[in-house]
ROVO-672959 format. One record per residue (C-alpha): residue number from 1; x, y, z. Coordinates in pm, 1 decimal. Layout:
<recs>
{pos: NUM | xx: X | yy: Y | zz: Z} .
...
</recs>
This chain:
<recs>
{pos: 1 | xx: -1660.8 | yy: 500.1 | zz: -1974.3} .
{pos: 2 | xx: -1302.6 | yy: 501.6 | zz: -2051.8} .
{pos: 3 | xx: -1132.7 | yy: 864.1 | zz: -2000.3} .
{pos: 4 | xx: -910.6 | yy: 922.8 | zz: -2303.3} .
{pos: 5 | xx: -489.8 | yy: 1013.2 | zz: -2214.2} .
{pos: 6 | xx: -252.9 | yy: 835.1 | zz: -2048.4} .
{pos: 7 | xx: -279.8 | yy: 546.1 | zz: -1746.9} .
{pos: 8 | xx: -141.7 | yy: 716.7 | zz: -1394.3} .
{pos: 9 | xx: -3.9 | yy: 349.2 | zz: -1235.9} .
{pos: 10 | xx: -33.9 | yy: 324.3 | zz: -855.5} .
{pos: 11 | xx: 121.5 | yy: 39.6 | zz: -750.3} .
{pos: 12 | xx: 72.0 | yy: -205.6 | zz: -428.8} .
{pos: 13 | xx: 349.5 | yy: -186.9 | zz: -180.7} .
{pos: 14 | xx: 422.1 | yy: -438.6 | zz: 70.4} .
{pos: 15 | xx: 586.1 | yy: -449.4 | zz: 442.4} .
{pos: 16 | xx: 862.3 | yy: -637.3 | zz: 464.1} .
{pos: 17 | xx: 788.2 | yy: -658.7 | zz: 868.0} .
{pos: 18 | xx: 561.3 | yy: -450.4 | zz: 1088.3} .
{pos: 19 | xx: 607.3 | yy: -391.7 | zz: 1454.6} .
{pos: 20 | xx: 335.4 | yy: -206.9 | zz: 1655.4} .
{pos: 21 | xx: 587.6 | yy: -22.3 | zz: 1927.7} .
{pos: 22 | xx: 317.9 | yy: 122.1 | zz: 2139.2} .
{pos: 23 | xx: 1.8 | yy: 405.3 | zz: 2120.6} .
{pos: 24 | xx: -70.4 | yy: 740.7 | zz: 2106.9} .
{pos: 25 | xx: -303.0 | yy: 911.5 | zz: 2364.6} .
{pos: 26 | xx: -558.0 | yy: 993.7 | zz: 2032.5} .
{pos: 27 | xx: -574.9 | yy: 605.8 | zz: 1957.5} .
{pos: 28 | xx: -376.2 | yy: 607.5 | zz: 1664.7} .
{pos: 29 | xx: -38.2 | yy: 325.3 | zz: 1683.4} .
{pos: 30 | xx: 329.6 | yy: 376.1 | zz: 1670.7} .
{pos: 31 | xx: 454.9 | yy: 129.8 | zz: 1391.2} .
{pos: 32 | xx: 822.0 | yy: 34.9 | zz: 1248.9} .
{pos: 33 | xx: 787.4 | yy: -103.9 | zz: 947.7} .
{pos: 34 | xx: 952.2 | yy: -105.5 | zz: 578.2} .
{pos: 35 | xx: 827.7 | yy: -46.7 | zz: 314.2} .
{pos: 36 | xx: 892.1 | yy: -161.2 | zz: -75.9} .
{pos: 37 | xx: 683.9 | yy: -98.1 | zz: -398.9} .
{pos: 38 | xx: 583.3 | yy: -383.8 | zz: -586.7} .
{pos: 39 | xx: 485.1 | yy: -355.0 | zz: -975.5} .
{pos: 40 | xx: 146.5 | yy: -480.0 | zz: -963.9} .
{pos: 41 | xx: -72.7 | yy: -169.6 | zz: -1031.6} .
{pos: 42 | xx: -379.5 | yy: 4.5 | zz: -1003.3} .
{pos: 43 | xx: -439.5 | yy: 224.0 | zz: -1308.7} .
{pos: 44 | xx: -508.9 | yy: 570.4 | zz: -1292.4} .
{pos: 45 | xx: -681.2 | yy: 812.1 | zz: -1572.7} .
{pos: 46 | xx: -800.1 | yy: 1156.5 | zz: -1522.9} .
{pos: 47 | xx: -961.3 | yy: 1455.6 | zz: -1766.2} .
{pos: 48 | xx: -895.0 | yy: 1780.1 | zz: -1646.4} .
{pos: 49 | xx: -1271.3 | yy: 2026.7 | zz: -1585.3} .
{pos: 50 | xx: -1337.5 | yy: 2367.7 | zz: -1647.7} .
{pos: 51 | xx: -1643.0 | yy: 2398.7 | zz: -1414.1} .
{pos: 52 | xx: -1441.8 | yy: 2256.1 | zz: -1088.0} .
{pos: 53 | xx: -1643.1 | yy: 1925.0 | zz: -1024.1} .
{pos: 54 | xx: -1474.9 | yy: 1664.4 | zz: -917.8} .
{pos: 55 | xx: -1625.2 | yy: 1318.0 | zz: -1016.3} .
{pos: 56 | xx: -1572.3 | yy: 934.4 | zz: -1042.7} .
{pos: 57 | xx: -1673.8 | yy: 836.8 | zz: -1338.5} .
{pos: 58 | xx: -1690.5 | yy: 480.3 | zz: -1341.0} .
{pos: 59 | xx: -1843.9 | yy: 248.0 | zz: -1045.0} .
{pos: 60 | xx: -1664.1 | yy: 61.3 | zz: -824.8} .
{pos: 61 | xx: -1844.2 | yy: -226.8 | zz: -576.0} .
{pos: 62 | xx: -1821.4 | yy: -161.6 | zz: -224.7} .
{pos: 63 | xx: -1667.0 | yy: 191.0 | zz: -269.4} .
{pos: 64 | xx: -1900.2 | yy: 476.1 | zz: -315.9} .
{pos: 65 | xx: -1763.0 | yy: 766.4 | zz: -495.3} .
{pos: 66 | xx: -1767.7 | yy: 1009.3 | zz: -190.3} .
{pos: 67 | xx: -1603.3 | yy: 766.6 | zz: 12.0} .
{pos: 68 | xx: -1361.3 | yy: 701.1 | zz: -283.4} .
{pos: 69 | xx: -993.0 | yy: 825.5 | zz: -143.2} .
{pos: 70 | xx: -885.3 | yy: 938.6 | zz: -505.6} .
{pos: 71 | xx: -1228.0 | yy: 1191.3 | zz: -492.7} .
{pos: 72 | xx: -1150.2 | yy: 1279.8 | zz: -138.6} .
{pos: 73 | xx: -733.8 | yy: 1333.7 | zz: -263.2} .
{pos: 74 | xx: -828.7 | yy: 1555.5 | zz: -590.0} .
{pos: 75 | xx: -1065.7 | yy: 1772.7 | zz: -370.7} .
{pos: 76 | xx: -817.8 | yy: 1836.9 | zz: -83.9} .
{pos: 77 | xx: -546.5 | yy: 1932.4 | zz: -339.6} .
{pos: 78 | xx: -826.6 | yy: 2148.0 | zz: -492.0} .
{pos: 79 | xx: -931.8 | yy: 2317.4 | zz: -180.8} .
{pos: 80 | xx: -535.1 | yy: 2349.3 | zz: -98.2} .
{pos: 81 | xx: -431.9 | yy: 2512.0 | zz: -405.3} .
{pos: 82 | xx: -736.1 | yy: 2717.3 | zz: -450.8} .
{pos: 83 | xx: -757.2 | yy: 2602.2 | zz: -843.1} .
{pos: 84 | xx: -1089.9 | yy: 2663.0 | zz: -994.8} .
{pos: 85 | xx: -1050.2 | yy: 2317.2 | zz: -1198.4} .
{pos: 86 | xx: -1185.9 | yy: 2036.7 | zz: -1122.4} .
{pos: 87 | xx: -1104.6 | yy: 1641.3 | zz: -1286.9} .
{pos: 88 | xx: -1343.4 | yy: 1346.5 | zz: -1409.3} .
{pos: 89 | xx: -1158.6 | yy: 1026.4 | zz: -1228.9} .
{pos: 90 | xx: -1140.4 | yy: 687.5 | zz: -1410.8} .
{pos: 91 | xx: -997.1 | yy: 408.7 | zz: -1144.4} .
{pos: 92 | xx: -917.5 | yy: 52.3 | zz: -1253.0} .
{pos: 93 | xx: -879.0 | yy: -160.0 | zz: -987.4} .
{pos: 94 | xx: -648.6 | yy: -459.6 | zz: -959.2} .
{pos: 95 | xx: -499.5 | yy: -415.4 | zz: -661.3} .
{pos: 96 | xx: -736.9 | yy: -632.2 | zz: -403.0} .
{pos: 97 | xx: -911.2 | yy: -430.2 | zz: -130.3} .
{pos: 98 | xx: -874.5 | yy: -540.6 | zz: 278.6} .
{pos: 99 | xx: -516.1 | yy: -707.3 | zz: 142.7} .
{pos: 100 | xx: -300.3 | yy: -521.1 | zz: 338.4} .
{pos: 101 | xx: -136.4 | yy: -393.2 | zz: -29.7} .
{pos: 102 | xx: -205.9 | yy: -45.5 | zz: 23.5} .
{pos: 103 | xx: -426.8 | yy: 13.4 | zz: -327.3} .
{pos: 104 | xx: -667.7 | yy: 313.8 | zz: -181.7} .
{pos: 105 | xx: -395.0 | yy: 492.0 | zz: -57.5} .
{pos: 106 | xx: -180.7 | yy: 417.9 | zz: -383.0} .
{pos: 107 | xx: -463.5 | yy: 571.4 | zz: -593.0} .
{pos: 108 | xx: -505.1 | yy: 840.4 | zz: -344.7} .
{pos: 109 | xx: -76.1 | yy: 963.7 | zz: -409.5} .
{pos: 110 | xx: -99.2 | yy: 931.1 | zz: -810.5} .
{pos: 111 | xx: -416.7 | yy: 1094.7 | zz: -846.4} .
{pos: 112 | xx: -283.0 | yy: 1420.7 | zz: -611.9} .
{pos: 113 | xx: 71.4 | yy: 1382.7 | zz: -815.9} .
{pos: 114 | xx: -138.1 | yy: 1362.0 | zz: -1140.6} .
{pos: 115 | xx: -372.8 | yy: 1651.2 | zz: -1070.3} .
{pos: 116 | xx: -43.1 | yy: 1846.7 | zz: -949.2} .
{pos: 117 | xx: 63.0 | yy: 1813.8 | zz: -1300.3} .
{pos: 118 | xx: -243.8 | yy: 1880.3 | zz: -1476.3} .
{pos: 119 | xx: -362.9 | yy: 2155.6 | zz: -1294.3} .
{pos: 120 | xx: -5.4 | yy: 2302.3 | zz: -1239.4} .
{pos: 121 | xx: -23.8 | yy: 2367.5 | zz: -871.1} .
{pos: 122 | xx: 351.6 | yy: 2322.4 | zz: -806.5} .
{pos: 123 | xx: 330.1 | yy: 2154.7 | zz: -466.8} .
{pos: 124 | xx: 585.1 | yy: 1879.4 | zz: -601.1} .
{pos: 125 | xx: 598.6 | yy: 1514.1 | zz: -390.1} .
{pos: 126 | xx: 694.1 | yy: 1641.8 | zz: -53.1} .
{pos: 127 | xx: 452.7 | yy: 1942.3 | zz: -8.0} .
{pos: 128 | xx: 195.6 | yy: 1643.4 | zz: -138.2} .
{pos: 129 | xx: 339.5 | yy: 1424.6 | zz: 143.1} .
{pos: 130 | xx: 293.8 | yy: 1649.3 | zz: 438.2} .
{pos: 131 | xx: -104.7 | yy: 1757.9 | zz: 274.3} .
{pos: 132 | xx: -200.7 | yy: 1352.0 | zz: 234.9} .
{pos: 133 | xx: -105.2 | yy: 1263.8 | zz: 610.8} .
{pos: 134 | xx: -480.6 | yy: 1367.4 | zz: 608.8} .
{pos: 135 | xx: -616.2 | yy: 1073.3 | zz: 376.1} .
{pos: 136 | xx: -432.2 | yy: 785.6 | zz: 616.1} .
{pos: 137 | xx: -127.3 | yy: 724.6 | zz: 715.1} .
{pos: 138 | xx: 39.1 | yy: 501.2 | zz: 447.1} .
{pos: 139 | xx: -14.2 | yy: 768.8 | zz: 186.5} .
{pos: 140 | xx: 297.8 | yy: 959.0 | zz: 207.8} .
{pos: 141 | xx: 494.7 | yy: 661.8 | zz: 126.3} .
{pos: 142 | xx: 356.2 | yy: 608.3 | zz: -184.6} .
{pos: 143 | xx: 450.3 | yy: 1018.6 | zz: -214.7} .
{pos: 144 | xx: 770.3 | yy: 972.3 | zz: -110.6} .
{pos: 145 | xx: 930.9 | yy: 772.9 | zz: -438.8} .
{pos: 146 | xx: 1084.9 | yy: 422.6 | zz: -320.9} .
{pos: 147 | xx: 1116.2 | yy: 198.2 | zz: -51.9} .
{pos: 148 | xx: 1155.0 | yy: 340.2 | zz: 296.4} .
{pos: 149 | xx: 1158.8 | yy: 262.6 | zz: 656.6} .
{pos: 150 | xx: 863.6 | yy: 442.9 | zz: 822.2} .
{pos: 151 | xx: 789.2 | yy: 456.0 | zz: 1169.4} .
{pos: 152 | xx: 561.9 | yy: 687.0 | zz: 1403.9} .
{pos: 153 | xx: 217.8 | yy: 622.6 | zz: 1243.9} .
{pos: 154 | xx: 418.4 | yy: 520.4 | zz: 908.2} .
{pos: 155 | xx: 422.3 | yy: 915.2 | zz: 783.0} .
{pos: 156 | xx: 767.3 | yy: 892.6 | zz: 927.9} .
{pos: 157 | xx: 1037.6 | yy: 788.0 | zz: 601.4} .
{pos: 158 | xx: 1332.7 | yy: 755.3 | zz: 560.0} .
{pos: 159 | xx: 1486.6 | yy: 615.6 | zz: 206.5} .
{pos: 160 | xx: 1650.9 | yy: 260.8 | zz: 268.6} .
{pos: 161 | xx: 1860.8 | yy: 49.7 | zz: -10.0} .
{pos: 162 | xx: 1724.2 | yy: -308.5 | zz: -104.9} .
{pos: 163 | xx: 1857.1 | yy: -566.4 | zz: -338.5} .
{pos: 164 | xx: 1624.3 | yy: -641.8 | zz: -598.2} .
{pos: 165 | xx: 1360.1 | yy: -939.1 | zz: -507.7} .
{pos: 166 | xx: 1073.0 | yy: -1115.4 | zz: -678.3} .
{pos: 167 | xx: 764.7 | yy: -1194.1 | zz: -462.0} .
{pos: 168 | xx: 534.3 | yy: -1418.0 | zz: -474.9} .
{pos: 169 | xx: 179.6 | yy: -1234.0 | zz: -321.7} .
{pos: 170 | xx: -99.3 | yy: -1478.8 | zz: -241.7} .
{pos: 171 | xx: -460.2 | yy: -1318.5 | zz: -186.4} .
{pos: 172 | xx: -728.8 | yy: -1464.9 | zz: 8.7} .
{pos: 173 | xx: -1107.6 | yy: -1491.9 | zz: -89.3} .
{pos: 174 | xx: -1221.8 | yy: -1243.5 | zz: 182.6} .
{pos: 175 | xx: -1055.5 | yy: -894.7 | zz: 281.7} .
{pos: 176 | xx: -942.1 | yy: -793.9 | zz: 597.4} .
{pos: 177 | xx: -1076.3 | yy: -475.6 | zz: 800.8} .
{pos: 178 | xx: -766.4 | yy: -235.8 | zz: 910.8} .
{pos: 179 | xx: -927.8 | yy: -93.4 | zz: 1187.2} .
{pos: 180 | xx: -1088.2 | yy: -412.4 | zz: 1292.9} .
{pos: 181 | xx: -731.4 | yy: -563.3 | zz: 1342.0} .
{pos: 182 | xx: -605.1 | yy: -228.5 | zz: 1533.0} .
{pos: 183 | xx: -888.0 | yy: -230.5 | zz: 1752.8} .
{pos: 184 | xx: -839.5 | yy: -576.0 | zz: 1872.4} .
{pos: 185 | xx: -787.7 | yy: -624.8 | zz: 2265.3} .
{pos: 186 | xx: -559.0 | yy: -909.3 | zz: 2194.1} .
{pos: 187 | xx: -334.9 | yy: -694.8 | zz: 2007.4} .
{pos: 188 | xx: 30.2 | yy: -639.8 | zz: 2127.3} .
{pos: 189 | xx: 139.7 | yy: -308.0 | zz: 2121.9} .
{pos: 190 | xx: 464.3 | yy: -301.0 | zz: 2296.1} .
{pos: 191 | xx: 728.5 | yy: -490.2 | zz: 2041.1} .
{pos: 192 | xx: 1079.6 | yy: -305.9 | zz: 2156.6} .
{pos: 193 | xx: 1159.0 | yy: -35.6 | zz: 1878.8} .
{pos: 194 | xx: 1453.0 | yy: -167.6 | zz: 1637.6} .
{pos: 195 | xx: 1688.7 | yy: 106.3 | zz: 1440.5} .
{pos: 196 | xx: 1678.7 | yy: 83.4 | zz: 1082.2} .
{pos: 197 | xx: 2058.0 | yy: -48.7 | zz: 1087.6} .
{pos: 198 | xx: 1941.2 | yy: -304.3 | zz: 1242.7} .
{pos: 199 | xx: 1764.6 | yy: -444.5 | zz: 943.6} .
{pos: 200 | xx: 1924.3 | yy: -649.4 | zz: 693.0} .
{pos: 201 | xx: 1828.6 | yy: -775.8 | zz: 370.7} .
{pos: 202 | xx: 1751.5 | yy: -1146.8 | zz: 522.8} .
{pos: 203 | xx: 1670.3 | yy: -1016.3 | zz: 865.2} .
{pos: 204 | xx: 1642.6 | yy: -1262.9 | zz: 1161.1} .
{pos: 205 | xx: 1281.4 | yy: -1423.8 | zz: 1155.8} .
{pos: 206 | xx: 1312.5 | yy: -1427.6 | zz: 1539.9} .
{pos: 207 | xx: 1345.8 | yy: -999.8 | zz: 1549.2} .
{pos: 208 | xx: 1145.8 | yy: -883.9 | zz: 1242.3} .
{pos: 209 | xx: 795.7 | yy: -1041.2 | zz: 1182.2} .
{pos: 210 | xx: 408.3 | yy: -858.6 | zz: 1137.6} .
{pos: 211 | xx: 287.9 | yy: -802.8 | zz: 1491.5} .
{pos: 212 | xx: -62.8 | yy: -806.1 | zz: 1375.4} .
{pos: 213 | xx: -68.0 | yy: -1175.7 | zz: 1207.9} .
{pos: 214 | xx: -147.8 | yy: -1405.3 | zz: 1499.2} .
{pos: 215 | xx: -472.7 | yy: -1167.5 | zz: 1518.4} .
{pos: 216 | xx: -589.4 | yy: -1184.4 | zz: 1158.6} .
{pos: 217 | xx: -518.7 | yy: -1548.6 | zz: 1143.1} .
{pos: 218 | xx: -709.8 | yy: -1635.8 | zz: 1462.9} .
{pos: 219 | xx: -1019.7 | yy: -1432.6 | zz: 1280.5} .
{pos: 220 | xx: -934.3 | yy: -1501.9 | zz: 887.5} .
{pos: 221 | xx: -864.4 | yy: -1852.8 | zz: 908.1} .
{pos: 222 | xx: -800.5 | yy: -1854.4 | zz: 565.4} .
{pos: 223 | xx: -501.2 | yy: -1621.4 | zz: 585.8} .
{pos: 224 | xx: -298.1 | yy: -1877.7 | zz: 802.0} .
{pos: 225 | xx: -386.9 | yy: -2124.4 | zz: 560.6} .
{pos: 226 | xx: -231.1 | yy: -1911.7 | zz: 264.1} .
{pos: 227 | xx: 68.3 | yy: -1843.4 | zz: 516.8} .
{pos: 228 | xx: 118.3 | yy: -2136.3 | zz: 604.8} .
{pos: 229 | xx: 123.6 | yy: -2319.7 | zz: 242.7} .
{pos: 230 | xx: 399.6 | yy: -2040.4 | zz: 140.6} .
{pos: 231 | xx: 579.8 | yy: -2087.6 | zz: 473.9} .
{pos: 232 | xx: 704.7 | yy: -2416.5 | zz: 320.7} .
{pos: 233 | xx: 835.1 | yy: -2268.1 | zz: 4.9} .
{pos: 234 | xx: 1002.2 | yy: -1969.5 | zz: 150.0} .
{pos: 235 | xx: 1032.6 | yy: -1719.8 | zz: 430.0} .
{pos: 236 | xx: 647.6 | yy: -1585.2 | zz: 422.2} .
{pos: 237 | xx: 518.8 | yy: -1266.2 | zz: 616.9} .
{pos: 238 | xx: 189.0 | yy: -1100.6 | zz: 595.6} .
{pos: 239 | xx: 184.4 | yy: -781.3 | zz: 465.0} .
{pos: 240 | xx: 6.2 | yy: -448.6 | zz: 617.5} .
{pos: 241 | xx: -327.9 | yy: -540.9 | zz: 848.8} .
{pos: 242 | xx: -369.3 | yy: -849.6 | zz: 578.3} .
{pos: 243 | xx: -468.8 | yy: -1037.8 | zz: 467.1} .
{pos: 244 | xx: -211.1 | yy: -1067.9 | zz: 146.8} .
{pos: 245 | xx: 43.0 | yy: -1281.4 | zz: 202.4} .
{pos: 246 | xx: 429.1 | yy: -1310.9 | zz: 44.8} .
{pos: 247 | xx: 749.6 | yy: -1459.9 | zz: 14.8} .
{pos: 248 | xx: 1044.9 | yy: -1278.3 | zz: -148.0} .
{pos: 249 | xx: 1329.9 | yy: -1471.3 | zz: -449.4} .
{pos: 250 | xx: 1583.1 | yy: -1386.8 | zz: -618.4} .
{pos: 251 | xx: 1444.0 | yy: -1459.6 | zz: -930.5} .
{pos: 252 | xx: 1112.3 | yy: -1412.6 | zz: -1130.1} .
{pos: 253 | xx: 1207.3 | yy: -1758.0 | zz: -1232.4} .
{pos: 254 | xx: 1256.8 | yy: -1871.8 | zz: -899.0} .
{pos: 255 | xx: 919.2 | yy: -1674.7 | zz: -760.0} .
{pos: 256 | xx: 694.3 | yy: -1819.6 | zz: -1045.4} .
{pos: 257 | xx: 810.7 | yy: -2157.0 | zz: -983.6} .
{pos: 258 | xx: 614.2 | yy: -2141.7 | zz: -644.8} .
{pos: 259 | xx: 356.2 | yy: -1984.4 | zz: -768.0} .
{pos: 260 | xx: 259.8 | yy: -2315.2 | zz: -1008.7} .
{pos: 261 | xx: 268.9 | yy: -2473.0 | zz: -740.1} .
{pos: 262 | xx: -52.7 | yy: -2308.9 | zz: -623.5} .
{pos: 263 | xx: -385.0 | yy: -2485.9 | zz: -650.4} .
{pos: 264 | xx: -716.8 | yy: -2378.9 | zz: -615.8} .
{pos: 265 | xx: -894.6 | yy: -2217.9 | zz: -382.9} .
{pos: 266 | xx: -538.7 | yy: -2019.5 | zz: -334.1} .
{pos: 267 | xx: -430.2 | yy: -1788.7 | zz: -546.3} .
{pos: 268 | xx: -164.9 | yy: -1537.3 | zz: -613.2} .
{pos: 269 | xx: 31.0 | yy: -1308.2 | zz: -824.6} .
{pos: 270 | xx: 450.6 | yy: -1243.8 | zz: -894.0} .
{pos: 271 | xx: 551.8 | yy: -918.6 | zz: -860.3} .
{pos: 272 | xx: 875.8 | yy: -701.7 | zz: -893.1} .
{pos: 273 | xx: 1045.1 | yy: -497.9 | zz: -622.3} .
{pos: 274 | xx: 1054.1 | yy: -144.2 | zz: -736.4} .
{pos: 275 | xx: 1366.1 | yy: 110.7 | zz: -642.3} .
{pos: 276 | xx: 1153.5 | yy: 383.6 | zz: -750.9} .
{pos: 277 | xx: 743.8 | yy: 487.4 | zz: -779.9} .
{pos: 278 | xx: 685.2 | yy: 523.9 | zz: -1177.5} .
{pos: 279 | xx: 572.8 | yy: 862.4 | zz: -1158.9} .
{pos: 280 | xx: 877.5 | yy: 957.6 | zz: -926.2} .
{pos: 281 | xx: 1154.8 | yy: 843.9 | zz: -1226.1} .
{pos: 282 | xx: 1200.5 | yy: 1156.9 | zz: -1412.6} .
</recs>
């Protein structure tokens, strides 16, 4: 079923480093990270109901409606307005699930700024923000409009300038479990906090990197094989809990280059650096 109206994009973001700076007494992990949009997108379409039901309306493997974080986002915003409509929810994915990209929680933000429009509940991005710390941590980002350092649990932003950058994103075959990887014993959790002036557009390999890489590629073989393949063509990170891979350029020329380079079983996408979320422009 195809919903009829406009596409909602949510795009994929990536973390240009991630340093796990120690743990909270409730389990959850103090990060430093930054964050940048990318233009590869999940699409987004919604119809707005006069009997307050809130459903998915097309199937998506793996992901059962109810668990769905764009159902769970349009029924928190419903119960938090108090709005007597409800929304039919049409979600094409492209973004990869267990890459470490960020898609659920992408989806989750555009569906609650979408439904904020169509319902006209007038909460607006921030009052959004401080409601979707509820759905998972890296949701506000995608609330709050562009690339951003967060730290805390990541719900902590603060708007950060940088030059525009192609990326090359490679994917493995198999996803990657967040909480597996944050539950790991062999996990270090006490990388010295940085300040966000300390971080540069080509920062030092040697004092920004992805704390949680050595564990997914010591699991996720795979992932280290993808890293290590764009390692040699640029200065490659993983991104989130994994297992995506990337490498940033100056060029889409330059990025796509490397990407022909990729053979099979790898593969990959280019994306654009965004300065600002699509639905955050006007």
């Amino acid at each position: 079923m195809r919903l009829p109206g406009p596409d909602y994009p949510a795009p994929a973001k990536l973390n240009l480093f991630l340093h796990v700076v120690g743990r909270r007494a409730d389990g959850y992990h103090l990060l430093q990270t930054v964050f940048t949009l990318i233009d590869y997108c999940d699409r987004i379409r919604l119809r707005v109901r006069d009997d307050g039901e809130v459903m998915r309306v097309n199937d998506l493997p793996g992901v059962p409606a109810e668990q769905d974080l764009t159902v769970r986002a349009a029924r928190l915003l419903q119960e938090a307005s108090g709005t007597a409509k409800g929304a039919d929810i049409e979600l094409e994915k492209v973004i990869p699930m267990g890459g470490g990209l960020g898609g659920g929680s992408s989806d989750a933000a555009t569906v609650l700024m979408g439904l904020d429009r169509l319902w006209n509940t007038g909460f607006g991005p921030e009052a959004l923000a401080e409601l979707a710390v509820a759905l998972g941590a890296d949701v506000p980002f995608f609330l709050h409009g562009g690339a951003a350092w967060g730290q805390g649990v990541g719900d902590e932003l603060r708007p950060i300038e940088l030059p525009p950058r192609w990326y090359v994103v490679l994917v493995p075959s198999t996803g990657v479990p967040t909480k597996e990887i944050f539950a790991a014993p062999e996990l270090t959790r006490n990388t010295e906090a940085l300040k966000m002036e300390d971080f540069s557009a080509q920062p030092p390999v040697q004092a920004f990197r992805n704390d949680l890489e050595r564990v997914v590629i010591a699991r996720y073989p795979e992932v280290g094989r993808c890293l290590d393949w764009l390692k040699a063509h640029g200065e490659a990170r993983m991104t989130g809990s994994g297992g995506c891979v990337f490498a940033a350029y100056e060029s889409r020329e330059a990025a796509q280059a490397v990407l022909d380079r990729v053979s099979a079983p790898m593969k990959g996408f280019v994306a654009q650096g965004l300065a600002r979320h699509p639905l955050r422009m006007e």
